[in-house]
ZADREN-142215 format. One record per residue (C-alpha): residue in one letter; y, x, z. Coordinates in nm, 3 decimals. Each point is the difference from the previous one (the first is absolute). Example, Ala and Ser with C-alpha at 12.3 -4.5 7.8 and 13.67 -1.06 7.14 Angstrom:
2
code->a	y->-0.450	x->1.230	z->0.780
code->s	y->0.344	x->0.137	z->-0.066
END
This chain:
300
code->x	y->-8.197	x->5.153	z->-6.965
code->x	y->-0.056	x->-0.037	z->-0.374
code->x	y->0.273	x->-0.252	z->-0.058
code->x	y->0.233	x->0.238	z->0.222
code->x	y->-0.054	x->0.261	z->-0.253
code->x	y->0.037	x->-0.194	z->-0.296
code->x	y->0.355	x->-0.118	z->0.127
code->x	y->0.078	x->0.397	z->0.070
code->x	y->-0.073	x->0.049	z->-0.376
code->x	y->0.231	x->-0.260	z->-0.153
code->x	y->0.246	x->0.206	z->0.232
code->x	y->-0.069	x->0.347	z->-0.118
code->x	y->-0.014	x->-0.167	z->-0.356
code->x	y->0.314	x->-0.185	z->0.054
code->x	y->0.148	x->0.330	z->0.118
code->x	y->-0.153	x->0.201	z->-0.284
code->x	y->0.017	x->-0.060	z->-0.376
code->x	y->-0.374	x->0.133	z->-0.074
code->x	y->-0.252	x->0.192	z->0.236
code->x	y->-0.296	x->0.155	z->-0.044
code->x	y->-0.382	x->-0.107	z->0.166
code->x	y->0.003	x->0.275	z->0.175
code->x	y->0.321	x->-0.014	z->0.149
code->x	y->0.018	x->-0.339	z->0.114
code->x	y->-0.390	x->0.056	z->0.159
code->x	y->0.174	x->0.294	z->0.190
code->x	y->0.303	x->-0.245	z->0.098
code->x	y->-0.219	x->-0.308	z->0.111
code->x	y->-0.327	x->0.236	z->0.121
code->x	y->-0.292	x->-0.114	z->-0.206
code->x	y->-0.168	x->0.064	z->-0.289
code->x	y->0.111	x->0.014	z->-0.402
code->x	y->-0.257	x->-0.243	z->-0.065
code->x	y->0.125	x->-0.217	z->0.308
code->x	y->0.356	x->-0.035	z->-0.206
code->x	y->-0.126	x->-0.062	z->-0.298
code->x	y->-0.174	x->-0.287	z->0.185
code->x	y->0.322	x->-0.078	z->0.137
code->x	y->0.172	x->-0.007	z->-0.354
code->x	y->-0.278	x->-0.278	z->-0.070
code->x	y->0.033	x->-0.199	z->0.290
code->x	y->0.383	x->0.027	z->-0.047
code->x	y->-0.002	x->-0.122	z->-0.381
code->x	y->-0.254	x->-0.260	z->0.132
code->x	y->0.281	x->-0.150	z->0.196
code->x	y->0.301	x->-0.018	z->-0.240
code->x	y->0.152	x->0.323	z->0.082
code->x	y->0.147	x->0.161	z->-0.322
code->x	y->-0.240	x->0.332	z->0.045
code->x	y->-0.069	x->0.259	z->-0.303
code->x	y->-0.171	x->0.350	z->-0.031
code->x	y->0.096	x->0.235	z->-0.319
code->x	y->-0.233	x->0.263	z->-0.072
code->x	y->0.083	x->0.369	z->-0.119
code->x	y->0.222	x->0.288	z->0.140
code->x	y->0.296	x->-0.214	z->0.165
code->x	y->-0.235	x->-0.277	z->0.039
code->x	y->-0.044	x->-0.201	z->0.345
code->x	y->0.040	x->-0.368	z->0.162
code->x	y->0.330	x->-0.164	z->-0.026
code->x	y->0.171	x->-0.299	z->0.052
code->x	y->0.139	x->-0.201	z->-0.273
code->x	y->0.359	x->0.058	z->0.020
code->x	y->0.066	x->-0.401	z->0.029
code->x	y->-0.205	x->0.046	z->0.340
code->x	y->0.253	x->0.253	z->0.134
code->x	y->0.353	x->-0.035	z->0.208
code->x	y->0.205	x->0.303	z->-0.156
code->x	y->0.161	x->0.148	z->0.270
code->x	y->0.269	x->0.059	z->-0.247
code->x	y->0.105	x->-0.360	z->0.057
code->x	y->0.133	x->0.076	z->0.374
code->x	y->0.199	x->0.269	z->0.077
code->x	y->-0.035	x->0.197	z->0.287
code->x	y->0.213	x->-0.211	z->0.252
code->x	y->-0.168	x->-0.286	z->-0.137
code->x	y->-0.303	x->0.084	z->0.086
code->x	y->0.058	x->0.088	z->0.306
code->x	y->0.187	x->-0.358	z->0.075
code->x	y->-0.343	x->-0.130	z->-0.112
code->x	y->-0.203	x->0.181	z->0.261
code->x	y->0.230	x->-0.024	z->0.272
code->x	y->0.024	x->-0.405	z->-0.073
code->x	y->-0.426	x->0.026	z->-0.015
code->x	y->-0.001	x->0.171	z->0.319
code->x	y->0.245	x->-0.242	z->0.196
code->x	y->-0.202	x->-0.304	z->-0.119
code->x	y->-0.264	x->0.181	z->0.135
code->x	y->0.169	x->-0.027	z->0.349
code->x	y->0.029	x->-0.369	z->-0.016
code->x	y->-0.387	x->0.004	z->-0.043
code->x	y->0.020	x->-0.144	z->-0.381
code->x	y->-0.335	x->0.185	z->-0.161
code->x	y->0.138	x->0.239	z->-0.268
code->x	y->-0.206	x->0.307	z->0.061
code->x	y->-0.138	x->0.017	z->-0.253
code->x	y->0.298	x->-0.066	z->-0.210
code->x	y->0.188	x->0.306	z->0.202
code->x	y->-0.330	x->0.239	z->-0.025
code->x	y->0.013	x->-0.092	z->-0.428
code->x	y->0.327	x->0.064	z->-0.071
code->x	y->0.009	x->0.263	z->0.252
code->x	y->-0.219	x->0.168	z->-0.225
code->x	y->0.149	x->-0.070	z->-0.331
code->x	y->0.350	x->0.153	z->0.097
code->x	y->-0.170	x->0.257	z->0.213
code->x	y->0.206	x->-0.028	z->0.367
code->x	y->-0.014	x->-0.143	z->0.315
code->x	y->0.201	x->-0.260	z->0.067
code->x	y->0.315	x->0.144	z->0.171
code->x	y->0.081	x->-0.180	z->0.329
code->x	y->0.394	x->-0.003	z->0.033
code->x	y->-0.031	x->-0.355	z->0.080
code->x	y->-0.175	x->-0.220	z->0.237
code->x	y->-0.067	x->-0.348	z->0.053
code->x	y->-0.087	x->-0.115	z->0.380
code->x	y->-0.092	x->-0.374	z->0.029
code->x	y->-0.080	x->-0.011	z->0.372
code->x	y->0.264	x->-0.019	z->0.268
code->x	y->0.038	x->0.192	z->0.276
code->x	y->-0.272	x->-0.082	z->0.180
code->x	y->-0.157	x->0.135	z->-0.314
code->x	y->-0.214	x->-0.337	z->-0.005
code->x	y->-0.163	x->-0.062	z->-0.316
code->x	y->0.011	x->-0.334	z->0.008
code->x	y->0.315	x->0.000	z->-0.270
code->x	y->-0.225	x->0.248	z->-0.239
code->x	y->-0.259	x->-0.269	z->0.009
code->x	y->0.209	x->-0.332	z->-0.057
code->x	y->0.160	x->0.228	z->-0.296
code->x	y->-0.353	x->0.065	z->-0.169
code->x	y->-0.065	x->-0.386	z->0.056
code->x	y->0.342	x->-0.075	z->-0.165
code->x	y->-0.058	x->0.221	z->-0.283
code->x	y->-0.335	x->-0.173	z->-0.078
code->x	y->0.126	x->-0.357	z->0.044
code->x	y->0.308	x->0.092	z->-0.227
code->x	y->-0.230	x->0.206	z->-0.302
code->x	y->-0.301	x->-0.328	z->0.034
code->x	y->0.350	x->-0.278	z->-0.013
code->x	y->-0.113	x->-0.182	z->0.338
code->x	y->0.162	x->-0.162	z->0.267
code->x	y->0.029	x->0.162	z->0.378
code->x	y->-0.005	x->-0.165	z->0.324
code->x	y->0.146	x->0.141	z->0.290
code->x	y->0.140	x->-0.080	z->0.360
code->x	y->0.358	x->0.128	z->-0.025
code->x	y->0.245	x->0.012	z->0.324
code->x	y->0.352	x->-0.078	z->-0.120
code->x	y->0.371	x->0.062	z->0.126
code->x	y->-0.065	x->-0.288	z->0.260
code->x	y->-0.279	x->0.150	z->0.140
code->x	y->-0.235	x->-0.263	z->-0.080
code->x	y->-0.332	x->0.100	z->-0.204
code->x	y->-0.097	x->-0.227	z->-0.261
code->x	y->-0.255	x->0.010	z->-0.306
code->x	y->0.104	x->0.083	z->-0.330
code->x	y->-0.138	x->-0.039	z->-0.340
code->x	y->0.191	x->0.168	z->-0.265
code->x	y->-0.127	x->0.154	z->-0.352
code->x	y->0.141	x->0.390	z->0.039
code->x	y->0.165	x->0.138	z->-0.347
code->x	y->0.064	x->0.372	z->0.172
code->x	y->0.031	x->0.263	z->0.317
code->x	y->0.343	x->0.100	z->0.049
code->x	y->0.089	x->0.302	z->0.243
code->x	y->0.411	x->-0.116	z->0.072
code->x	y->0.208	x->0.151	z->0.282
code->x	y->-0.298	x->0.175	z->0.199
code->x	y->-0.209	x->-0.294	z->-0.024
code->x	y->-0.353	x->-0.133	z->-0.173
code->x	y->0.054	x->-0.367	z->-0.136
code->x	y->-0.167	x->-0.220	z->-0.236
code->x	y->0.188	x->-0.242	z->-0.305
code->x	y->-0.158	x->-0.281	z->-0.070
code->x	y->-0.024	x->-0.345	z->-0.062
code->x	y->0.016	x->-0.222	z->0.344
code->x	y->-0.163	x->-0.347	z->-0.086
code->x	y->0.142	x->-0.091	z->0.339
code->x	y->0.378	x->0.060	z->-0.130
code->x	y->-0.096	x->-0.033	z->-0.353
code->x	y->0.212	x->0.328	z->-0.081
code->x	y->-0.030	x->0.317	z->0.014
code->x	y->0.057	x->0.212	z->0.341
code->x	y->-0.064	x->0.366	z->0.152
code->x	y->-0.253	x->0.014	z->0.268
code->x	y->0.009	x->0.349	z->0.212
code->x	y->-0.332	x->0.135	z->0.053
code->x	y->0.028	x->0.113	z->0.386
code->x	y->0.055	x->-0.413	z->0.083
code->x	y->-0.300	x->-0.116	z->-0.202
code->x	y->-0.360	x->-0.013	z->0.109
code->x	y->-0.328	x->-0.165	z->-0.071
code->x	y->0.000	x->0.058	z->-0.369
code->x	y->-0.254	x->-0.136	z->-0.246
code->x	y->-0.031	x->-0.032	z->-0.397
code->x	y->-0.057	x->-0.340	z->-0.032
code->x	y->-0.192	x->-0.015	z->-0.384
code->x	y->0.098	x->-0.265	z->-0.238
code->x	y->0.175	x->-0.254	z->0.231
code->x	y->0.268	x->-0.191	z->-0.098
code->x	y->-0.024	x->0.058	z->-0.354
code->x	y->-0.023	x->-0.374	z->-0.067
code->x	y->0.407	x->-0.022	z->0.103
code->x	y->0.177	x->-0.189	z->-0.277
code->x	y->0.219	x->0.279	z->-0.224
code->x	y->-0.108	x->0.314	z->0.212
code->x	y->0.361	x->0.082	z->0.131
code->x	y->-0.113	x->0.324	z->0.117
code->x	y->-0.062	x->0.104	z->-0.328
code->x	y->0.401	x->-0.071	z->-0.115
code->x	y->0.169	x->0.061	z->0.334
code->x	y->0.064	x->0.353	z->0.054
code->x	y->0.205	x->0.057	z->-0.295
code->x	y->0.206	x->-0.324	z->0.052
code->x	y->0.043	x->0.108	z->0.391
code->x	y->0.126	x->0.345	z->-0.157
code->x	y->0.230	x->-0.188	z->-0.228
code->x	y->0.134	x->-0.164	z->0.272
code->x	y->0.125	x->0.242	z->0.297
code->x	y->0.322	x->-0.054	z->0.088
code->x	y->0.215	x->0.291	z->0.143
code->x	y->0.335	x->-0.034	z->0.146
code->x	y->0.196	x->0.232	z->0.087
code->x	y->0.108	x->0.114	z->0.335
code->x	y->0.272	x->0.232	z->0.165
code->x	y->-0.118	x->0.205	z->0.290
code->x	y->0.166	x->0.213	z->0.242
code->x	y->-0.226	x->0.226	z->0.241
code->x	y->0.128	x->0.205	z->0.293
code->x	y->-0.054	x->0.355	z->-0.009
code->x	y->-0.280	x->0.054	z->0.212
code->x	y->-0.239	x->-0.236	z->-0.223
code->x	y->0.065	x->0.286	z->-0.307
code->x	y->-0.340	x->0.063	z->-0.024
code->x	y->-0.089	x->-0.351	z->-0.059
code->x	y->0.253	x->-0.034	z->-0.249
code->x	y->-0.107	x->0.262	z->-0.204
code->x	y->-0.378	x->-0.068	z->0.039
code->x	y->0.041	x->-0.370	z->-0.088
code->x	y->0.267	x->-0.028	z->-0.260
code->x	y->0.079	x->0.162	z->-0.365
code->x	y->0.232	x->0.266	z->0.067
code->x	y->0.278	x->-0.109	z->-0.311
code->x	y->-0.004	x->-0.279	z->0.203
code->x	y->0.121	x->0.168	z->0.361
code->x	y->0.357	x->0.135	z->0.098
code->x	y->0.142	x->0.111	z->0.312
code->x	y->0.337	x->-0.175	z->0.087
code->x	y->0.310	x->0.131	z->0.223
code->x	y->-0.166	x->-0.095	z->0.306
code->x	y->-0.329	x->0.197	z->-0.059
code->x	y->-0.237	x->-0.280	z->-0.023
code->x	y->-0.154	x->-0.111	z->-0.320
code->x	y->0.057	x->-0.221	z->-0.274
code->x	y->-0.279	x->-0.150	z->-0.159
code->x	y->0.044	x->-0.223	z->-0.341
code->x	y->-0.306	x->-0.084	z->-0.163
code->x	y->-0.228	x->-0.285	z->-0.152
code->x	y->-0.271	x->-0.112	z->0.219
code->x	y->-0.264	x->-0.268	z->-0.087
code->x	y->0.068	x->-0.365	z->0.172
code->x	y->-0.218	x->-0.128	z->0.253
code->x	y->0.003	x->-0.050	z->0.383
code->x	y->-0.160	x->0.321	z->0.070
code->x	y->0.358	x->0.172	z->-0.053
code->x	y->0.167	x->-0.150	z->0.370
code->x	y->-0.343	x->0.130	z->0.153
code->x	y->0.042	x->0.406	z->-0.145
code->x	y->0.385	x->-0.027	z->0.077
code->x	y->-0.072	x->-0.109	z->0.354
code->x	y->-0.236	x->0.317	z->0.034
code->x	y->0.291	x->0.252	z->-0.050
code->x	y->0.134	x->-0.167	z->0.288
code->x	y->0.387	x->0.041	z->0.148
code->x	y->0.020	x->0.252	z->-0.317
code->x	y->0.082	x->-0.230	z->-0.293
code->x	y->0.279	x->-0.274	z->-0.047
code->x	y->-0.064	x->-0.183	z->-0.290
code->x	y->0.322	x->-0.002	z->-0.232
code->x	y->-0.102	x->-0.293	z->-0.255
code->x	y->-0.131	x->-0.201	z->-0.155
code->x	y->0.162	x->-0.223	z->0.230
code->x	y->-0.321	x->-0.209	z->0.054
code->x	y->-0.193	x->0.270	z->0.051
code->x	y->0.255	x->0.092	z->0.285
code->x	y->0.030	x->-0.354	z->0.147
code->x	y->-0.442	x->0.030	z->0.009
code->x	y->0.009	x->0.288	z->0.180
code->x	y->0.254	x->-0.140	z->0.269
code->x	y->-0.241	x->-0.327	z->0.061
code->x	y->-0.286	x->0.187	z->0.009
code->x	y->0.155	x->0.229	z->0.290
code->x	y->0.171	x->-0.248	z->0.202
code->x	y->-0.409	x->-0.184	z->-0.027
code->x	y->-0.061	x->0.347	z->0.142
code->x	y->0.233	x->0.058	z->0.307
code->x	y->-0.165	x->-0.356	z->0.099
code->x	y->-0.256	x->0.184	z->0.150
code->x	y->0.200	x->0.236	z->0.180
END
């Protein structure tokens, strides 16, 4: 109880540029002797605590000690709070962080935005790999997980995770695979059986982990493709692409021409919009597609 109120004073001090005994024993509901035993045990502990005698006396803050709210401006603060509360919803521990500055710019924070790790089942098995992420990535230590990939085949992974990235309605992880010595994207739904896995591997010759996300961001290659989309697959378009980068043609279908990053993931997305895209060019990408259909209509 008694650190609880010593915490609610730095706030109404933070908030305030000088009280009175009186009025902070009213605020906190104890005694003026009690806060002057509080301005003790404060000072005692490094906090920057002073009390001035005479007609505008009182206990203050040195002015080093306090945030001016003058420093944020109203929408600012309010981005502040809001961001607070949403970390708040991926269970990261900030409350008292969000009940502090709360205080100081005197408001709620405003919730025009929210933040819902868990899917539809409204599991919270997502919220909880994301709190061990966030620990793993703050403490710099490698993960180990059992990940199922596109073949359907789970296998364990070892990577050392740099960040959480929320991409096209989807939780996924970046980090360093010692498997594929590279950097790849792991989503969050296929990955199970997580643990932090403390100071291994730190005797690796050169720590690539340590150099390899910037070089992997240095080197995505994009190429770019020309798309056209029938009508009825409009809401797609428009959900998936830039619109500068969308125009409807004499027929009423769509033409698509934008950059899209390499990799073999781009015949698996264009096979999901089905009979509703040809491919225009590159012509490799065009002659992929084909062989990867015709592998297709073996089955059928």
């Amino acid at each position: 109880m008694k650190s609880e109120k010593l915490v609610n004073m730095i706030y109404i001090l933070l908030d305030n540029d000088r009280m009175s005994a009186e009025k902070l024993s009213k605020r906190l509901d104890v005694s003026v002797r009690t806060i002057y035993r509080y301005v003790d045990t404060l000072s005692a502990s490094g906090i920057p605590i002073y009390v001035s005698k005479g007609r505008n006396g009182g206990i203050s803050l040195l002015p080093e000690f306090k945030i001016s709210k003058a420093l944020v401006n109203e929408d600012e603060q309010i981005n502040i709070l809001t961001s607070l509360r949403n970390m708040r919803d991926l269970d990261v521990e900030n409350d008292q962080t969000l009940d502090k500055l709360s205080a100081i710019f005197q408001k709620n924070p405003v919730e025009w935005l929210k933040i819902d790790p868990t899917i539809w089942s409204k599991s919270n098995t997502q919220k909880i790999i994301l709190s061990q992420l966030r620990k793993a990535i703050l403490d710099k230590e490698f993960i180990s997980f059992q990940y199922l990939n596109s073949k359907n085949e789970f296998s364990n992974r070892e990577i050392y995770p740099f960040q959480v990235v929320f991409k096209k309605n989807a939780w996924y992880v970046e980090g360093y695979s010692l498997e594929r010595q590279s950097v790849r994207l792991f989503k969050l739904t296929r990955l199970s059986n997580l643990n932090i896995e403390s100071n291994k591997h730190l005797e690796v010759k050169g720590k690539p982990w340590l150099t390899a996300k910037k070089q992997q961001a240095d080197s995505v290659q994009q190429i770019q493709v020309d798309l056209v989309f029938t009508e009825n697959l409009k809401y797609r378009v428009f959900e998936e692409f830039p619109q500068e980068d969308i125009s409807q043609i004499k027929t009423g279908e769509y033409e698509v021409i934008t950059n899209l990053n390499e990799g073999e993931w781009l015949i698996t997305y264009f096979l999901s919009f089905g009979k509703g895209l040809k491919v225009i060019g590159p012509k490799a990408l065009r002659d992929k597609m084909r062989t990867e259909v015709e592998k297709i209509l073996i089955n059928y």
